[in-house]
N, C-alpha and C positions, 0 to 999 in steps of 0.2 A: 634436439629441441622438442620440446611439447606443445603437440599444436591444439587449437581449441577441438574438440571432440563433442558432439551429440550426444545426449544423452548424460555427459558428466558435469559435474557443477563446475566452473573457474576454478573454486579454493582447490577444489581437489587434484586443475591439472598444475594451480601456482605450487602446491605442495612437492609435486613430481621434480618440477622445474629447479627446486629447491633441494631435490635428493631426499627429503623426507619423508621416507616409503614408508615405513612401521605407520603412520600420521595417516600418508594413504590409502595404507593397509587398511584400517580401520574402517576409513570413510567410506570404500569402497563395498566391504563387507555390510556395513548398514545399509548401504543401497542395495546390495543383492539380497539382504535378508528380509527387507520392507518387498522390494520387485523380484522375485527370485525368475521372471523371465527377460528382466534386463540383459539383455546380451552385450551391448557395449563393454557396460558396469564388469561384467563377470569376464568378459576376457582381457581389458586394461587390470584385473585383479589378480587374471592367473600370469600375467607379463611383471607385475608387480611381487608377487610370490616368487618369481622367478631369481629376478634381479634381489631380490631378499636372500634367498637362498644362494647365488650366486657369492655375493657376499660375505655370507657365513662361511661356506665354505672357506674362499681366499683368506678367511681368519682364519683356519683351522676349526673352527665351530662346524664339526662334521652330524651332529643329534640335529641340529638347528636348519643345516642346511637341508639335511634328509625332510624333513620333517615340510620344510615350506615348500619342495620340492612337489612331495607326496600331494599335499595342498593346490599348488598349482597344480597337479594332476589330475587333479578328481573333477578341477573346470574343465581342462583341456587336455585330455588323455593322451591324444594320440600328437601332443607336441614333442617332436624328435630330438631336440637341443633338450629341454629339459628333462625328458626319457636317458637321452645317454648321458646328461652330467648328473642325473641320480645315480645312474652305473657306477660314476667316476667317483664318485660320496662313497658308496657302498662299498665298493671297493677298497679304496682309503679306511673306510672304518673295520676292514677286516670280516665284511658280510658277502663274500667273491658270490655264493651262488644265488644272490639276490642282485647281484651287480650284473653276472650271467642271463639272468632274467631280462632285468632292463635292459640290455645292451639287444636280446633277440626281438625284444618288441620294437625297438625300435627301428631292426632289419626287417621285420615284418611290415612295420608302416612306408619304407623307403630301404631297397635293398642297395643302394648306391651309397647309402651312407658311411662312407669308407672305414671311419674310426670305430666305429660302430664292432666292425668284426675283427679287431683288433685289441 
């Protein structure tokens, strides 16, 4: 459930609520691009990139998932679940020593992360 949030307008969390991330996507992005130090706005954007990416992937859409992955990355770098499911994309797409990459950064941020060195 989407709960009301600071900072974010209603439509954009009824949007959520509704699964209609690409919609959110969007919204979310005019709000960072208007406040670019909106913090709420830009990490509900990189959790939204994510579950986009997410997604894509479980379609098989491995360019789409990499891509919004990278995206949600460039808010939130040092996020460890979307660090090693870029791995898991890259990998899939036949890019191992860019998967290799990902997978160390994200034992660099969390060395417990089991799958991670697996």
């Amino acid at each position: 459930m989407v709960k009301r949030t600071p900072g974010v307008p209603d439509h954009i969390l009824a949007l959520l609520r509704r699964d209609r991330l690409q919609e959110a996507r969007q919204a979310l992005e005019r709000i960072v691009r208007a406040e670019p130090r909106e913090v709420v706005a830009k990490e509900l954007l990189a959790q939204v990139l994510t579950r986009i990416a997410d997604t894509a992937f479980g379609g098989g859409d491995l360019i789409a998932a990499i891509a919004s992955y990278d995206a949600a990355l460039a808010l939130r770098p040092r996020d460890k679940q979307a660090l090693f499911n870029r791995g898991v994309a890259l990998y899939h797409a036949g890019r191992q020593r860019e998967a290799a990459e990902s997978y160390r950064e994200v034992v660099s941020i969390d060395p417990d992360f089991a799958h991670a060195h697996s």
